[in-house]
C-alpha positions as a printed NumPy array, in Angstrom:
array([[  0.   ,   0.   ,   0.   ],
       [  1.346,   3.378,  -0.655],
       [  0.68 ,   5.92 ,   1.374],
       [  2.046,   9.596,   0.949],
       [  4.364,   8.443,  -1.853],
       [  5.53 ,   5.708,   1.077],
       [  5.346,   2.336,   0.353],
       [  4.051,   0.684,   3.799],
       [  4.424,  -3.189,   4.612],
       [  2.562,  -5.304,   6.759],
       [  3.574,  -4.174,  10.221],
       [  3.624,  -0.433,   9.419],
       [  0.35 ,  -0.932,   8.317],
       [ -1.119,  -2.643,  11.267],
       [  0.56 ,   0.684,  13.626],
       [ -1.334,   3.357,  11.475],
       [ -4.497,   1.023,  11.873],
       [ -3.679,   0.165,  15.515],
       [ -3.244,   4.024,  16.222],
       [ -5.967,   5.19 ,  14.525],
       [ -8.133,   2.833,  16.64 ],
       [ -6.843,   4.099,  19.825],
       [ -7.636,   7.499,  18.896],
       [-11.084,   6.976,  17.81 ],
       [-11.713,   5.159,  21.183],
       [-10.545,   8.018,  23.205],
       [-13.033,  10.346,  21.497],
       [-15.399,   7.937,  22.289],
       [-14.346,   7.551,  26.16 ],
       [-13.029,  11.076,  27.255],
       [-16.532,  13.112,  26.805],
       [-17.824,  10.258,  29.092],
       [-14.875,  10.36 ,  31.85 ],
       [-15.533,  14.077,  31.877],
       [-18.983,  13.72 ,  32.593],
       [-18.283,  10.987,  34.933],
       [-16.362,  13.102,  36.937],
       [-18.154,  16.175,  37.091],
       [-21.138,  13.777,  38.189],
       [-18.973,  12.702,  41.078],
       [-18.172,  16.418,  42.047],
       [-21.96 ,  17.464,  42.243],
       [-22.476,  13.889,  43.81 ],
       [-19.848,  14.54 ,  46.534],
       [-20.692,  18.318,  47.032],
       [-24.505,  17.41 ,  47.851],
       [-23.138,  14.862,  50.324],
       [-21.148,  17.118,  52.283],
       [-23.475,  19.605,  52.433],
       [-25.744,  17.215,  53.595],
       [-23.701,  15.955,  56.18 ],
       [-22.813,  19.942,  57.051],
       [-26.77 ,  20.39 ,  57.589],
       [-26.852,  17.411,  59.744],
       [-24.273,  18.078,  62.65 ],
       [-25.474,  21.874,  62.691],
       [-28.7  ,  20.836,  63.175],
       [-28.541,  17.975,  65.491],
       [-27.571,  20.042,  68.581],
       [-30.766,  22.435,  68.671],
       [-34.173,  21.267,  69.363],
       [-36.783,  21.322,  66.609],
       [-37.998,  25.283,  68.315],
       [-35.119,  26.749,  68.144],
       [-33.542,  25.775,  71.54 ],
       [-30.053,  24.466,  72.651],
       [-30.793,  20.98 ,  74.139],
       [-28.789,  18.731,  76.61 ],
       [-27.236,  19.073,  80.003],
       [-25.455,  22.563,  79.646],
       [-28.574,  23.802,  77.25 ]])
């Protein structure tokens, strides 16, 4: 096969395939691995700010009040 004015035997051949392959499956896989991880951000964001609204309001009673022995 020539390619470029190159003349390109067997193995050649199979790298430019090989390599082309790899390419076209990262075009495929990095949009998703970007999404994937800004999924996990907002995922782990709305956890800790769940957790944050949980131990600041576990010490006060639902009116308002301090509760417990030094309330």
């Amino acid at each position: 096969m020539t390619f470029f004015g190159r003349t390109f035997d067997g193995q050649e051949l199979f790298a430019l395939v090989s390599l082309l392959t790899v390419l076209a499956f990262w075009l495929f896989v990095l949009p998703r691995e970007r999404d994937y991880t800004r999924r996990f951000k907002q995922w782990e964001a709305g956890r800790r700010a769940r957790r944050l609204a949980q131990e600041s309001g576990g010490s006060a009673s639902p009116d308002g009040r301090p509760r417990g022995p030094w309330g």
